[in-house]
C-alpha positions in Angstrom: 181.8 112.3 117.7 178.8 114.6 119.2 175.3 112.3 119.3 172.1 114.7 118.6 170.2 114.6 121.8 166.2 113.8 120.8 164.2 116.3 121.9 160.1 115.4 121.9 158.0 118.6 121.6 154.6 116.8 123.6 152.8 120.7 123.2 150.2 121.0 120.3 151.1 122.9 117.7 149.1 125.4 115.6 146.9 124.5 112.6 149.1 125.4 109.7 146.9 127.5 106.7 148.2 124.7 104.3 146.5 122.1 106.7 143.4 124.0 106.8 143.7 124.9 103.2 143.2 120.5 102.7 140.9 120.4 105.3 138.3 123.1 103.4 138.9 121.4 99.9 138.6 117.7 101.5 134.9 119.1 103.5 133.5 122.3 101.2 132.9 120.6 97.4 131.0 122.7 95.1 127.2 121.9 95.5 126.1 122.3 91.7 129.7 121.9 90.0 128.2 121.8 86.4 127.6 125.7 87.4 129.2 128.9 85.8 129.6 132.3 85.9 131.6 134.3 88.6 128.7 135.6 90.6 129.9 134.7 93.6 128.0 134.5 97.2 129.5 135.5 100.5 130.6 132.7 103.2 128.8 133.3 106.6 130.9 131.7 110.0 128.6 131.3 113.2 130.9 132.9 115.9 130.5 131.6 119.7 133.1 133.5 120.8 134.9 130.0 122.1 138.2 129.3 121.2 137.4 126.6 118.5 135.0 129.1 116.8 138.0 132.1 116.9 140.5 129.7 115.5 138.1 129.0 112.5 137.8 133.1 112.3 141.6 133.5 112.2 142.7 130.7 109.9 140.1 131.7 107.3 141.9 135.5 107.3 145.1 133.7 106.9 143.8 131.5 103.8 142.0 135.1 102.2 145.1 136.9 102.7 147.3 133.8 100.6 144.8 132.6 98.8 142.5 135.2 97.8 140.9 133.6 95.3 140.3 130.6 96.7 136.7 129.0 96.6 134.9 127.8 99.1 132.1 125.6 98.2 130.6 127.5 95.5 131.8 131.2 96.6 135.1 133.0 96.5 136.8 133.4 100.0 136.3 137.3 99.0 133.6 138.2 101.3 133.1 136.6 104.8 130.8 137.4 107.3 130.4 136.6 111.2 127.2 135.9 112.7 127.4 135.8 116.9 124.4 134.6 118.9 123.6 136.2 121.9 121.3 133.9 123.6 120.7 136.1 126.3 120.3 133.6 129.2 123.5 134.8 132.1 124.3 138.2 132.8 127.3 139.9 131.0 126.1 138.4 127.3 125.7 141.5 125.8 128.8 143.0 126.8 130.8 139.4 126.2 129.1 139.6 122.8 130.5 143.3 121.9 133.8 142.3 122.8 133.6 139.0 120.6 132.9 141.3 117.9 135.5 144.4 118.3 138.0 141.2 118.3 137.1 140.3 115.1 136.8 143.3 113.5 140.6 144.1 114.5 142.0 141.0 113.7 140.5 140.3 111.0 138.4 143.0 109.3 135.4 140.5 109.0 132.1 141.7 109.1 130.2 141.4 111.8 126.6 141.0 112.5 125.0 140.3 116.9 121.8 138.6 116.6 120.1 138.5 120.1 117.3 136.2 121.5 114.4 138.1 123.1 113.1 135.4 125.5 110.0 137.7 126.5 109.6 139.8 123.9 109.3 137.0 121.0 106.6 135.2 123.6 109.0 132.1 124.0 108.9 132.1 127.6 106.1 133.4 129.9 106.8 137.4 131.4 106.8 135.1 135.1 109.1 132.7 134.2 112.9 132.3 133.9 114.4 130.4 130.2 116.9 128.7 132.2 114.4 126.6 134.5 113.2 125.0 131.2 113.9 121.4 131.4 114.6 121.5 127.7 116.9 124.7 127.2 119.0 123.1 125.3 117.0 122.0 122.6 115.3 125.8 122.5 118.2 127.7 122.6 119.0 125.6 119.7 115.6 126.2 117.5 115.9 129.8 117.8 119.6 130.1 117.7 119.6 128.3 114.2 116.3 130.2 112.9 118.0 133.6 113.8 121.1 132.6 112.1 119.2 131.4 109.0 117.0 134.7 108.6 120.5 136.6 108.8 122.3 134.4 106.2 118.9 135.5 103.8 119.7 139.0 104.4 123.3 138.5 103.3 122.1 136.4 100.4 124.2 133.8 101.9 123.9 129.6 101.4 127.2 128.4 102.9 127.7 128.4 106.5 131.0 127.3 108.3 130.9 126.1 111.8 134.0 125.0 113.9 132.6 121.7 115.7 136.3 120.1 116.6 137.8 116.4 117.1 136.7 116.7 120.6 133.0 117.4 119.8 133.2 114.5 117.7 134.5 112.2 120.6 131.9 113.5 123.1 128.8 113.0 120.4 129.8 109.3 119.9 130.5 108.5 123.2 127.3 110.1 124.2 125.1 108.3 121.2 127.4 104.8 122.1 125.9 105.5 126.0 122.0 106.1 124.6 122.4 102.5 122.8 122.8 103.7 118.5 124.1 101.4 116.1 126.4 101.9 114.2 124.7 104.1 111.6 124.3 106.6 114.5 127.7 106.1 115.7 129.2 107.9 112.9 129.2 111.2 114.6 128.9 114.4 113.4 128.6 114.9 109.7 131.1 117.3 107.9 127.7 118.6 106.0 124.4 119.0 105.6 121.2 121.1 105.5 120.9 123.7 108.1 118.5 122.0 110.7 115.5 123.8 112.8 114.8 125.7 109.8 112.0 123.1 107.5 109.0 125.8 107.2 111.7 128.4 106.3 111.3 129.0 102.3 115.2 130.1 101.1 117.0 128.2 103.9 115.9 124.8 103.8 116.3 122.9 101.0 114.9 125.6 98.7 115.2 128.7 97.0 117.2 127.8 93.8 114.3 128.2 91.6 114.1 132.1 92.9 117.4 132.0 92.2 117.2 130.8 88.8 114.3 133.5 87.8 116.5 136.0 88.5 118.6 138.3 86.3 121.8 137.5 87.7 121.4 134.1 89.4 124.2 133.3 91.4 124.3 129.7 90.3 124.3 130.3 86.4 123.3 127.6 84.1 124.0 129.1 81.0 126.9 128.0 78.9 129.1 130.8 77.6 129.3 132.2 73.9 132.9 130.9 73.5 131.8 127.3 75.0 129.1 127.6 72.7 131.9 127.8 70.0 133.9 125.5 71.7 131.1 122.6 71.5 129.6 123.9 68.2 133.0 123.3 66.8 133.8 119.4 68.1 130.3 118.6 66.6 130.9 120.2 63.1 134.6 118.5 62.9 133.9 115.3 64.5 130.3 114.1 62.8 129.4 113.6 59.4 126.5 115.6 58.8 125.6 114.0 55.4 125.6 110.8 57.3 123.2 111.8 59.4 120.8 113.5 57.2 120.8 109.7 55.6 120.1 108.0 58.7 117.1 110.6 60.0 115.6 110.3 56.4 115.5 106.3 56.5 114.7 106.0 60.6 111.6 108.3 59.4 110.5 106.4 56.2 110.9 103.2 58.6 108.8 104.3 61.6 106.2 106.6 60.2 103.6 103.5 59.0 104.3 102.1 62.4 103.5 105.4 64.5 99.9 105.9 62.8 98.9 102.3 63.4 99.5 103.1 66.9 97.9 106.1 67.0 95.1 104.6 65.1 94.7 101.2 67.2 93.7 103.7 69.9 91.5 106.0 67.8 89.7 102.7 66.9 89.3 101.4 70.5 87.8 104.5 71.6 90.2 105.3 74.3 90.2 109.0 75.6 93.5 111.1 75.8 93.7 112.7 78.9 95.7 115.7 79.3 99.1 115.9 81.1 99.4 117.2 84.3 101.7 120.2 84.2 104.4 119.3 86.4 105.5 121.7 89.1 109.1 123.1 89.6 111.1 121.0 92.4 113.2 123.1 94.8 116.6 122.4 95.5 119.4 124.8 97.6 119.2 126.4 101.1 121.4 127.5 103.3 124.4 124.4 103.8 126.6 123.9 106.9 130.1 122.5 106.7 132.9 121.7 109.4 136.4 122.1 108.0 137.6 121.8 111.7 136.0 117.9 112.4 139.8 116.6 112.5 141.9 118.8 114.8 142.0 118.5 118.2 141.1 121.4 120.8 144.6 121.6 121.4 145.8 122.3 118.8 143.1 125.1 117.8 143.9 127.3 121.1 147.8 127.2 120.4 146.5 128.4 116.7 144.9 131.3 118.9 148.1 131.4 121.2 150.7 132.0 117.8 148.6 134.7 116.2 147.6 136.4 119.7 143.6 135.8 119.0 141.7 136.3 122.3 138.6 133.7 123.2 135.9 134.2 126.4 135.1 130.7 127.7 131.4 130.2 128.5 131.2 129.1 132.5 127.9 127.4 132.1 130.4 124.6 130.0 132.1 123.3 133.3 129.1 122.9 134.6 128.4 119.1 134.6 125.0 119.2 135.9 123.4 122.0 133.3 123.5 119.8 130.0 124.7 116.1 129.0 127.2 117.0 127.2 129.0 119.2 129.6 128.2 115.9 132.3 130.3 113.8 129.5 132.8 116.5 129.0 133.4 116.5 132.9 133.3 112.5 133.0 136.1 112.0 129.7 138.1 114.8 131.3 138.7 114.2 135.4 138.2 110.3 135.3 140.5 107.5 134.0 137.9 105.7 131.4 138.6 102.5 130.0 141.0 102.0 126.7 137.9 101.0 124.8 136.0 104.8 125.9 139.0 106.8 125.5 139.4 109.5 122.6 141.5 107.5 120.0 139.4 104.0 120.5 136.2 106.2 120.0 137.5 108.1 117.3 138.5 105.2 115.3 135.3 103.5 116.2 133.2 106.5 114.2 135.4 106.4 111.3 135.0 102.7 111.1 131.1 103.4 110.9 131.1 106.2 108.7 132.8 103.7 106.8 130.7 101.4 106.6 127.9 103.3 106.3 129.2 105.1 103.5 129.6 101.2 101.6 126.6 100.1 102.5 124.8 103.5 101.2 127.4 103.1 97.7 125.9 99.3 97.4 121.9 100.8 97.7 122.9 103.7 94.9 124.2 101.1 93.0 121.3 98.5 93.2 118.8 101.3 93.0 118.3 100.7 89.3 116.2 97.6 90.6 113.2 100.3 91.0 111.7 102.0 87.9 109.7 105.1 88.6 107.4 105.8 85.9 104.9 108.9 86.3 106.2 110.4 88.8 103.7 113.4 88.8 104.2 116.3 91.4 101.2 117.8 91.1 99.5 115.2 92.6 102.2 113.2 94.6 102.0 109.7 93.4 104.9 108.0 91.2 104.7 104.6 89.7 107.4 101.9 90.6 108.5 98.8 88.8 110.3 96.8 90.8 112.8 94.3 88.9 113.1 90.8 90.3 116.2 90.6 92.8 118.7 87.9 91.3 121.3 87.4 93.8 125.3 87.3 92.0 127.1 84.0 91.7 129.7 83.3 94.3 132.8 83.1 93.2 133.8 79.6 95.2 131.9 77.0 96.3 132.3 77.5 100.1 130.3 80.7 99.5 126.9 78.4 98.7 126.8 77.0 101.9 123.1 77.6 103.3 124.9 79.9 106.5 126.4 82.2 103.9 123.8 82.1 101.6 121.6 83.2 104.6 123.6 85.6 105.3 123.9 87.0 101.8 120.2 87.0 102.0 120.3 89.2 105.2 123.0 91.4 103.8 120.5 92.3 100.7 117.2 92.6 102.8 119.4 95.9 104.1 120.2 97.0 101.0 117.1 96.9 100.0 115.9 98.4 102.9 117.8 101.1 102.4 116.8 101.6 98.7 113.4 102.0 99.8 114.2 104.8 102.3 115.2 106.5 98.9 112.5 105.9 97.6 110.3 107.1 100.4 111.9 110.5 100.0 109.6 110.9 96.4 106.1 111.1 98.3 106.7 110.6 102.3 105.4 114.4 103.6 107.7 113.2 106.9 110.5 114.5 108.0 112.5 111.6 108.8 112.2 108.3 107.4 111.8 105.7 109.1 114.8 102.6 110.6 115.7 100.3 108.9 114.7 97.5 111.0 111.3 99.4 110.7 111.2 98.1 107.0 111.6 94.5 107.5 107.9 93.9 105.9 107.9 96.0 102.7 111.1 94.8 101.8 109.5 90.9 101.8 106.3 92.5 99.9 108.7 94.3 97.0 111.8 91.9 97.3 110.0 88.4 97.2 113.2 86.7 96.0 114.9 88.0 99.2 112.8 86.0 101.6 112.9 82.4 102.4 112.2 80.3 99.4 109.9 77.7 102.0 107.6 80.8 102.6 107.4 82.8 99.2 103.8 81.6 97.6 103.8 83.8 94.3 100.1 82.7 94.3 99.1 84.9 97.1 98.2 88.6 96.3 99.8 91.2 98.1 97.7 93.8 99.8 98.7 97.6 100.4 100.9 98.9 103.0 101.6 102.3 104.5 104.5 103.2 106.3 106.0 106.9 106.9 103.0 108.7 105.2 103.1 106.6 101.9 100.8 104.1 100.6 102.0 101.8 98.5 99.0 100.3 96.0 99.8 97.2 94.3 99.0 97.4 90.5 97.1 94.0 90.0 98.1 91.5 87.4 99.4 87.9 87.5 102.3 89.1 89.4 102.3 92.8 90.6 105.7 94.2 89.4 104.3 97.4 89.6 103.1 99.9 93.0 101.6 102.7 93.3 103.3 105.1 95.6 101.0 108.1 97.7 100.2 110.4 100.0 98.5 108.2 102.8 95.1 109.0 103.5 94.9 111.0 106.8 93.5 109.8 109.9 90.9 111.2 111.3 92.3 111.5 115.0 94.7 113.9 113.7 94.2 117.6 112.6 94.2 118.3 108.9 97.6 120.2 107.3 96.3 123.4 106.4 98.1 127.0 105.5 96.0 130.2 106.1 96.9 133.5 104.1 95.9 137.2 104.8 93.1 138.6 102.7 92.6 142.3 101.5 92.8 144.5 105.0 89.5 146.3 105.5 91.9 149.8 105.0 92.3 148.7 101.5 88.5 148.4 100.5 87.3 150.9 102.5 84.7 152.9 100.5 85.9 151.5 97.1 84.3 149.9 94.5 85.6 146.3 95.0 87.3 147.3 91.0 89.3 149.6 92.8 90.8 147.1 95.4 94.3 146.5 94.8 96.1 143.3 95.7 98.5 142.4 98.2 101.8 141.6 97.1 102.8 138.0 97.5 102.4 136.3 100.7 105.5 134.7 102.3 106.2 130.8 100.9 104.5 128.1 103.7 105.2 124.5 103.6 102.1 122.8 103.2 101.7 118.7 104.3 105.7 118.5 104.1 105.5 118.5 100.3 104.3 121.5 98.5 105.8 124.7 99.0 102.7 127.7 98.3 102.1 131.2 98.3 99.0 133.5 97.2 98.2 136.9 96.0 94.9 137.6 97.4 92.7 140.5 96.1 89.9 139.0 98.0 87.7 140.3 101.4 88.6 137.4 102.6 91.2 134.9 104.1 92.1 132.2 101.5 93.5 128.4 103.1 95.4 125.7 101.5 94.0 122.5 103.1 93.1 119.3 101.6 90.8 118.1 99.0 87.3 117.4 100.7 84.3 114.8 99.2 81.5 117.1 100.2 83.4 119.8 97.9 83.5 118.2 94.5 80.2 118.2 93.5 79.4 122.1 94.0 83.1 122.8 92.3 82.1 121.0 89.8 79.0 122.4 88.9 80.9 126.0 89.4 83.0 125.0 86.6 82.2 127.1 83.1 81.2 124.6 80.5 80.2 121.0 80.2 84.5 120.1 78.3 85.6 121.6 81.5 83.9 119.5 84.1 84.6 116.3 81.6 88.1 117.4 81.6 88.3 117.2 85.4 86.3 114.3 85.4 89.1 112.3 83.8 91.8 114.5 85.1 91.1 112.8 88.7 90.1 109.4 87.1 93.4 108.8 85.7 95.7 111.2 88.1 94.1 110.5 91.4 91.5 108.0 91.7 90.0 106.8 94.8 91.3 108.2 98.2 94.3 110.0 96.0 92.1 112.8 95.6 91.3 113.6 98.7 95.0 114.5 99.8 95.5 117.3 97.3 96.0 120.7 98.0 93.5 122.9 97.4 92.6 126.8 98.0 89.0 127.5 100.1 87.6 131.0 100.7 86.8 131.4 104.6 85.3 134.3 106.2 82.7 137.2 104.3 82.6 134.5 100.9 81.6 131.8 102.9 78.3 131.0 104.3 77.2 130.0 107.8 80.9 129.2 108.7 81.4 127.1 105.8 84.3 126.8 103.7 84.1 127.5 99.6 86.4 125.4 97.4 88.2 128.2 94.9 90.6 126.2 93.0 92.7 123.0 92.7 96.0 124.9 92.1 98.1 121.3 91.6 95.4 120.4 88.7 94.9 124.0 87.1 91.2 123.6 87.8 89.9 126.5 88.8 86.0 128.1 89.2 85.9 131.3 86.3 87.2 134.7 87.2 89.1 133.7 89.9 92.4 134.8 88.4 91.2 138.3 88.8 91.3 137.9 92.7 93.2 135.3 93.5 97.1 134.1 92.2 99.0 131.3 93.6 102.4 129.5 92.8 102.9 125.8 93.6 106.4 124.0 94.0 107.4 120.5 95.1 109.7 120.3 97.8 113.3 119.0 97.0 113.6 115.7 95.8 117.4 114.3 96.0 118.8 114.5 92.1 120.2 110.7 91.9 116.5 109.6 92.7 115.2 111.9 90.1 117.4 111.0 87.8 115.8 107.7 88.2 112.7 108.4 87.0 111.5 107.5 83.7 109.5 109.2 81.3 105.5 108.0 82.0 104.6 107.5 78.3 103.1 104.6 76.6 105.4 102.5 74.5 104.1 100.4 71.6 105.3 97.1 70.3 107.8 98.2 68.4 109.2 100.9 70.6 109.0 98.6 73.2 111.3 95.7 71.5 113.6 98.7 70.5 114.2 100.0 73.9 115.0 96.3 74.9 117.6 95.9 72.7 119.1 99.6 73.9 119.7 98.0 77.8 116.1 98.9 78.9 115.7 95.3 80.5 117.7 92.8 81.0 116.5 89.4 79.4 118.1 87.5 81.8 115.7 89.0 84.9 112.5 88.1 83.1 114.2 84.5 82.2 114.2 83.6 86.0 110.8 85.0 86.1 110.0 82.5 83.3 111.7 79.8 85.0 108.9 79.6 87.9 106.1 80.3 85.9 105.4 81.3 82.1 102.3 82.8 82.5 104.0 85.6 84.6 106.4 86.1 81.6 103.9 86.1 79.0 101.6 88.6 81.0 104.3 91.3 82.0 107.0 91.0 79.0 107.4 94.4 77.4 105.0 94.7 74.0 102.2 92.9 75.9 100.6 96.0 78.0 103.1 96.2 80.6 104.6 99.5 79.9 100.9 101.0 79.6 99.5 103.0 82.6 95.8 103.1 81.4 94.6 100.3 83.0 95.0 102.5 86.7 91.7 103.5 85.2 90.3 100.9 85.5 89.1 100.0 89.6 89.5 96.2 88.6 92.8 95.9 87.8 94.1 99.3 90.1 92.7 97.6 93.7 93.9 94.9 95.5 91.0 94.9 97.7 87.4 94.8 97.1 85.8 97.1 98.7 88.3 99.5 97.0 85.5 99.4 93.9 83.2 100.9 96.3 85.3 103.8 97.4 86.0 104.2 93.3 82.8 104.3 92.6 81.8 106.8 95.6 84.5 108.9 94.2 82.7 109.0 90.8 79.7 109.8 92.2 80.4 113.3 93.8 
């Protein structure tokens, strides 16, 4: 009897298309699945000309020609497009860059795009100086290698973007971040997605463009529901609902609430409270270009014998063995021709980021689901403030008794103080005009001024008053009462050793009103979208001599705007437009449009509008056209927010009964003091907003009712 010698096969082998087929459904999930319509978007690939990035070429022909209807993302796997970077830095790019191409187009009938970094001619470097004897060449290769990339993916009208970062990439990012000291939120390594970075002033790429999108005729994501869905839900209503039975019910919820609606109504007739208008709230922008990795979990060597089985040529870049031109090539040297310890090798690391992505990815579940601790009420975008409730913290019951012990409860408490710490970095995100938020540890001291129950029961003193705090370019105002549940959340104010944001625009050329009667001048189409103060996206249509900037609201402006304004209803509306939107120092961090140039006088700047408010001095819409947006706000948090109105009595106690509040949060509150419960229990004025009016109840601090008062005086 013959014995089956064991044979072990220690080569990699190639990336099979049902592997990568797993690997793009498991990394590319559809962005807005509620979507529909088959107006599909091509998928751009960002080429290298490396073996990991000719792999990613190749495998994606194999899954179009098996699966060609396949979607990636949102997109069909229809049309793909290659984008190679030339950056233009060692002689022979060019050339190496041509042939990276030809090789595509033969193997794979892709299309192919060379985008090529002029050093000199783009005024990046100096016409004396050399790019690579910058000590950060890295890092600027990087900006503009991203930036020509993303202006490429607008021409092609593309938002998905695949790059072929490998399992060794991985390793060498962690190691390198486990060497610069990170924790273990920044020893999770290389994402599998997310926005395409370098590009945050660029309208369409970053985090933006889907309301273009939607304006459009054809909008490639298509909200719409179909006419046979249409049918389909039209259909489950009629068989599934009584409509008698509601008719019944509308027709005694009416005769049951309409006395109770006009004694609200009247109560505030009869007090003499003013309406004031509602801000019309601006669009938020969502989309941009996205960048996914399908490639994060194979190994280099198993990519180039994917290359080696379908006969797919790579160039290697010399300047990579190079362990003196960059870190990582200095780590990619060290991992390779030295025997590292167990703990620093590839499979140790490796195992080490998944264990933080892990727990990252817990921790960040856990904030998501404690967020409904914050209520945001008023959250208006035209003026960048939102109104929080925060909800006492009630820690959950341990399950044994060994869990009370004061180590563990300590613990518990330090394990909620992140939490919370992270739930705040989400709620940053509504007003901060940074970039990126701040640590965690960096929140130590807002969490104790929103989370009192999370601090140490010897120091909490609910007597004490808290005062406001900025952090990260948001000021959070406590909203004074007996016990301030509530904050005010807004733009900082800015300091004064640091240059104002401001956007300048082109006015009408001096070609264009060249003797013409100014009713002749035509205007210029629409100016290109600029990102003011992080938050607003603008752009104008100017029809004026002049050149129109967005910069913040002045004091010395308000009075002579105001006085511009057409009528007496007009200035009173703006009077209590800024009362009850943006008192105080709010005001003075709004956009606004000045005229600069022939309409001003002796240098000075002209106030033209307050495009976030509508205001506006008359005529101007003859000369002058703008379009506001709020930058992108992430949809869980804005699903958070709550309508702003003001609930009466009733309303109030109905809402409670729906799972508006739980009574078993204000009973704890009860339990340490009843005049906190009496003051803030819903039906008693704490759902109403009016009182922000007032400088009394709105300031923590005193001399706040002399800033108030200043800003009434203007």
């Amino acid at each position: 009897m013959s014995v089956t010698t064991q044979v072990l096969h220690r080569s990699a082998r190639a990336i099979s298309v049902s592997e990568f087929y797993d690997a793009i459904k498991a990394t590319c999930v559809p962005r807005f699945p509620w979507t529909r319509g088959t107006n599909d978007r091509g998928i751009g690939v960002a080429v290298s000309g490396g073996v990991d990035s000719m792999a990613l070429v190749c495998l994606l022909s194999q899954l179009r020609r098996r699966h060609p209807d396949f979607k990636i993302v949102d997109n069909t796997i229809g049309k793909v497009y290659t984008v190679i970077v030339d950056h233009n830095l060692r002689e022979g790019s060019s050339a190496e860059a041509e042939k990276v191409a030809a090789a595509i187009r033969e193997k794979t009938k892709f299309t192919t795009r060379i985008l090529k970094i002029q050093w000199f001619k783009d005024g990046i470097v100096r016409g004396d100086q050399n790019p690579n004897d910058l000590p950060n060449i890295e890092a600027v290769a990087r900006y503009h290698r991203y930036r020509k990339i993303a202006r490429s993916c607008q021409d092609l009208q593309l938002a998905t973007l695949l790059l072929a970062h490998h399992e060794d990439d991985q390793y060498e990012t962690v190691l390198m971040k486990l060497m610069a000291g990170h924790g273990y939120r920044g020893l999770g390594g290389i994402r599998a997605s997310n926005d395409i970075p370098e590009c945050y002033d660029m309208h369409g790429a970053y985090q933006s463009g889907f309301v273009d999108d939607q304006l459009r005729s054809s909008p490639f994501w298509n909200m719409t529901p179909r006419s046979k869905q249409h049918i389909e839900v039209k259909n489950t209503l009629l068989h599934g609902v009584s409509l008698a039975g509601i008719r019944s019910e509308f027709e005694r919820g009416v005769r049951a609430n309409i006395d109770f609606d006009f004694l609200e109504d009247y109560e505030g007739i009869a007090r003499g409270t003013r309406r004031v208008p509602p801000l019309t709230p601006l669009p938020i922008e969502d989309g941009g270009i996205m960048i996914y990795r399908p490639l994060l979990h194979f190994s280099k060597d198993r990519l180039i014998a994917t290359c080696l089985e379908n006969d797919i040529p790579w160039f290697e870049d010399h300047t990579n063995a190079d362990p003196t031109y960059t870190t990582r090539n200095t780590v990619r040297y060290m991992a390779k021709n030295f025997r590292l310890p167990v703990a620093l090798q590839k499979p140790a690391i490796l195992r080490l980021a998944e264990r933080c992505r892990a727990r990252t990815a817990r921790e960040e579940a856990e904030a998501e689901r404690l967020f409904s601790h914050f209520w945001i009420r008023d959250f208006e975008t035209g003026v960048g403030t939102a109104v929080v409730q925060v909800r006492p913290f009630i820690f959950p019951r341990p399950t044994r008794r060994a869990l009370s012990s004061p180590a563990r409860l300590q613990r518990r408490r330090e394990h909620y103080r992140h939490i919370a710490a992270l739930m705040i970095r989400r709620l940053l995100r509504l007003v901060t005009p940074e970039r990126d938020l701040p640590l965690v540890s960096n929140l130590e001291n807002l969490v104790s001024l929103l989370f009192p129950d999370l601090n140490d029961p010897a120091l909490f003193k609910i007597a004490s008053p808290p005062k406001g705090y900025t952090i990260c370019g948001v000021q959070f105002t406590p909203l004074m009462g007996p016990y301030p549940f509530r904050w005010l959340l807004s733009r900082a104010p800015y300091p004064s050793n640091q240059p104002r944001p401001e956007s300048n625009f082109w006015g009408l050329s001096f070609r264009k009103r060249y003797d013409k009667h100014p009713r002749e001048w035509r205007s210029n189409t629409w100016d290109q979208w600029k990102l003011w103060d992080g938050r607003y996206w603008c752009r104008l249509r100017v029809r004026l001599p002049c050149k129109p900037r967005v910069a913040p609201f002045e004091p010395e402006h308000l009075k002579p705007f105001r006085e511009a304004l057409k009528d007496d209803n007009e200035r009173a509306r703006l009077s209590a437009v800024l009362r009850r939107y943006a008192p105080a120092k709010v005001r003075w961090s709004l956009p606004a449009i000045y005229a600069t140039q022939d309409l001003a006088e002796e240098g000075k700047l002209r106030l033209l509008a307050l495009p976030t408010l509508g205001f506006q001095v008359p005529n101007l819409e003859k000369w002058l056209s703008w379009e506001f947006r709020y930058r992108k706000v992430e949809g869980k948090t804005l699903r958070a927010c709550l309508p702003g109105e003001t609930l009466g009595r009733r309303e109030a106690m109905t809402k409670k009964k729906r799972g508006y509040w739980e009574p078993s949060r204000w009973g704890a509150i009860s339990r340490r003091g009843r005049n906190i419960a009496k003051a803030e229990a819903p039906g008693s004025g704490w759902f109403k907003l009016d009182e922000v009016d007032e400088p009394d109840t709105f300031w923590s601090e005193g001399s706040a009712r002399d800033e108030m008062e200043e800003g009434k005086g203007h």
